[in-house]
C-alpha positions as CSV (number, residue, x, y, z in Angstrom):
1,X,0.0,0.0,0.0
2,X,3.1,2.5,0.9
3,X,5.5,0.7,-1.2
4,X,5.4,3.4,-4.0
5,X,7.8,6.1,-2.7
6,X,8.0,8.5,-6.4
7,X,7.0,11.8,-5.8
8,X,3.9,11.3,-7.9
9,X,1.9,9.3,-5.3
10,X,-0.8,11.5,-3.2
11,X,-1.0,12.2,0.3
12,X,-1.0,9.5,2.4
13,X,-4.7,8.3,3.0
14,X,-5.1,8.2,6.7
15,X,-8.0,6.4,6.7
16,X,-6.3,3.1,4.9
17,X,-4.4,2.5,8.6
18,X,-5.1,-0.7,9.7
19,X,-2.1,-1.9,11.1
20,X,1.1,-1.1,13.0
21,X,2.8,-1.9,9.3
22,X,0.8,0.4,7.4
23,X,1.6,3.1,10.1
24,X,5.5,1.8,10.2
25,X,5.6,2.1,6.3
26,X,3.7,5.7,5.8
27,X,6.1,6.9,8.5
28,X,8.7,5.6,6.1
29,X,7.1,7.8,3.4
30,X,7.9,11.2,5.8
31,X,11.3,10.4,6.8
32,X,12.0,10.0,2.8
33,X,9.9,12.9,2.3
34,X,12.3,14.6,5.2
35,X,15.6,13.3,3.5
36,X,15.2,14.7,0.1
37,X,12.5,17.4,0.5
38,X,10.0,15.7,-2.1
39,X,7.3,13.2,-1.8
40,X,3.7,12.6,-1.0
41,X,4.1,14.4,2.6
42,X,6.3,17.1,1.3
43,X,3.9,18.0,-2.1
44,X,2.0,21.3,-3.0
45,X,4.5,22.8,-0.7
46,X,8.6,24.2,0.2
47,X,10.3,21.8,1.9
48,X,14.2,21.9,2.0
49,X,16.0,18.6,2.8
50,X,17.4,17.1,5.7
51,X,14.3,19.5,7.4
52,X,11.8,18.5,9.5
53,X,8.9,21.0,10.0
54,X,5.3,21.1,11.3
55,X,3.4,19.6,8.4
56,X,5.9,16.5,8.9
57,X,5.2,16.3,12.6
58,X,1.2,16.6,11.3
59,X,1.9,13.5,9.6
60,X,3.9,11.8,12.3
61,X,1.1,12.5,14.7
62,X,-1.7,12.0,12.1
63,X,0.0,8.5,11.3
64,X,0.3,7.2,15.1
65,X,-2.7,8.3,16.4
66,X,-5.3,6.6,13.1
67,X,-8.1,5.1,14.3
68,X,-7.6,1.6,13.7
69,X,-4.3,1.7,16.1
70,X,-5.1,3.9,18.7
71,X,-5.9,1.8,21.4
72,X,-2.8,-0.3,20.7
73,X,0.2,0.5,22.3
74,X,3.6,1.8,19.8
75,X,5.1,-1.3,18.4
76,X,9.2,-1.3,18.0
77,X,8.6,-1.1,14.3
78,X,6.8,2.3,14.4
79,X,9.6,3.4,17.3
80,X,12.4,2.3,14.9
81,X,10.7,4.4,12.0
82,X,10.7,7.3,14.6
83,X,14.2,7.0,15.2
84,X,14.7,6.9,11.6
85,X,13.5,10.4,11.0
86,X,14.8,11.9,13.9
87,X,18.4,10.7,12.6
88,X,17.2,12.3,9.0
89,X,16.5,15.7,9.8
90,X,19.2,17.9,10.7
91,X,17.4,20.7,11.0
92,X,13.8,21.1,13.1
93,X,11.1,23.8,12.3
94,X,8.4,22.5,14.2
95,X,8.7,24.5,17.6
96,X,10.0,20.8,20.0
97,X,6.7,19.6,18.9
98,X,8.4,16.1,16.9
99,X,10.6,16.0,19.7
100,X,7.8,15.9,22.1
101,X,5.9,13.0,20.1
102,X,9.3,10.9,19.3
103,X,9.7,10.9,23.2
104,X,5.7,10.0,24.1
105,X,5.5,7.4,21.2
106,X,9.3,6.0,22.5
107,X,8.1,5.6,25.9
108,X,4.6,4.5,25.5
109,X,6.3,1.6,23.2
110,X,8.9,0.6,26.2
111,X,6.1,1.2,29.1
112,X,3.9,-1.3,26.7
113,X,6.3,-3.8,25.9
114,X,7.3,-4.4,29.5
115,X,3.3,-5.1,30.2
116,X,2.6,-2.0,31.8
117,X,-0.5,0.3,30.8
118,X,-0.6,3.1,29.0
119,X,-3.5,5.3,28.1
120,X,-5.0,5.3,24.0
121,X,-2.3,7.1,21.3
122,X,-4.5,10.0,21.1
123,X,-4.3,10.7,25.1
124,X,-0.9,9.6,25.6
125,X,1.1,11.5,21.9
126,X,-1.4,14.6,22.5
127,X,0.6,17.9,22.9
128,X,-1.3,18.9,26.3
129,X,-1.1,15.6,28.0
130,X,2.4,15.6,30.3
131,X,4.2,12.3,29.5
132,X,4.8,12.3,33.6
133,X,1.3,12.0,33.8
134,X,1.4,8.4,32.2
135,X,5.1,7.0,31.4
136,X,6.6,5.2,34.3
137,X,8.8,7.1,36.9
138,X,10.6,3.8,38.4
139,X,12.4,1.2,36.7
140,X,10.3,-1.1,38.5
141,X,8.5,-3.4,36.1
142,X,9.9,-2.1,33.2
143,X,12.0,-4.6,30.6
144,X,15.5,-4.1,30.9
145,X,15.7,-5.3,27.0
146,X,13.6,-2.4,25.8
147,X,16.0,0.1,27.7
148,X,18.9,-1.3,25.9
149,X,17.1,-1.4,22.8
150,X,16.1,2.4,23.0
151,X,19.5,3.1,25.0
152,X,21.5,1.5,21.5
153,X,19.7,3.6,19.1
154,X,20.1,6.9,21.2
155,X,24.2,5.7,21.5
156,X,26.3,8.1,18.9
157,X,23.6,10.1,17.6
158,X,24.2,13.0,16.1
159,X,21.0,14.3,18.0
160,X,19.4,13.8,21.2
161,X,16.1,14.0,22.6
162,X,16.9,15.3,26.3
163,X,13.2,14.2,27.6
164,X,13.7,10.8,26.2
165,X,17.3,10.7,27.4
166,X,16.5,12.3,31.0
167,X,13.2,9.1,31.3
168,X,15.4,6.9,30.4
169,X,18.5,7.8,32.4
170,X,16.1,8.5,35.3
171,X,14.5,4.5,34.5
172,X,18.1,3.5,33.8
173,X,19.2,4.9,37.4
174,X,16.5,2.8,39.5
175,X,16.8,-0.4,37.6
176,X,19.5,-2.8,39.1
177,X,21.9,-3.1,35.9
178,X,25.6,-0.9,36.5
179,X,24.9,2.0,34.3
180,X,28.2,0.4,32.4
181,X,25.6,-1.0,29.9
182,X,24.5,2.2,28.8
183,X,28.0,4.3,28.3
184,X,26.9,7.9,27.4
185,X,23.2,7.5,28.4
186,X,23.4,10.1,31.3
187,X,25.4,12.7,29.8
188,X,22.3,14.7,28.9
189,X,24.4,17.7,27.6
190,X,22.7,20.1,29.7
């Protein structure tokens, strides 16, 4: 369905979401769209390369929150395709608002796959809604795997997300495990 990357394919048709791979691929389609500037997310307007602005947050948001996954946590598929265009844009024009979703959607995927709840997509990735007032504040109960895993795609980025990295050092520093397993984690750059 979102195989066709040319930059003569439409907008992305929200309402064809029916599955954490549909969402996975069309987020796909923006970080391409963010790469080179051109594309179905980046058509009928200016969009430089390597930029990430509002209208590719829209989608982001627009993509994660579709009706037919919104009461299903973030799977690591749709996190990886989040890390993905964070690494692709070098430059942000979106006033911290991608920044704020990567971090919700990265958090409500590890808070999920270690069995805890978390509230619908639309409550939990919503601008207003404080990610303290959901994500989990202790490492207690929380699958020391899925830290790694976010822990070794934060390692030697070019860019960090200091909400994401200050949860996960603050996770990191109540779990059990010497913080040797995560070199670089807690340097936060502040």
């Amino acid at each position: 369905m979102f195989s066709d990357m040319s930059p003569t394919v439409g907008p992305i048709d929200i309402s064809a979401i029916a599955s954490h791979n549909d969402v996975a691929a069309a987020l796909a389609t923006v970080r391409n769209g963010v790469i080179t500037g051109e594309g179905p997310t980046a058509k009928g307007r200016v969009h430089f390369s390597r930029v990430l602005d509002s209208t590719d947050t829209s989608w982001c948001a627009r993509l994660l929150t579709a009706d037919a996954v919104d009461n299903q946590p973030v799977s690591r598929e749709e996190a990886e395709a989040l890390f993905e265009i964070n690494d692709a844009a070098t430059e942000r024009s979106d006033g911290g608002r991608f920044d704020d979703l990567f971090a919700k959607a990265i958090v409500h995927h590890a808070a999920s796959a270690s069995g805890l709840p978390v509230p619908a997509r639309s409550v939990a990735l919503a601008p207003d809604t404080a990610i303290e007032s959901w994500a989990p504040t202790r490492a207690v109960g929380v699958n020391i795997e899925v830290l790694e895993w976010i822990a070794s795609q934060m390692r030697g980025k070019r860019r960090s997300n200091r909400q994401l990295m200050a949860l996960v050092a603050s996770l990191i520093g109540a779990a059990t495990l010497p913080l040797a397993h995560f070199p670089g984690i807690l340097d936060l750059g502040m």
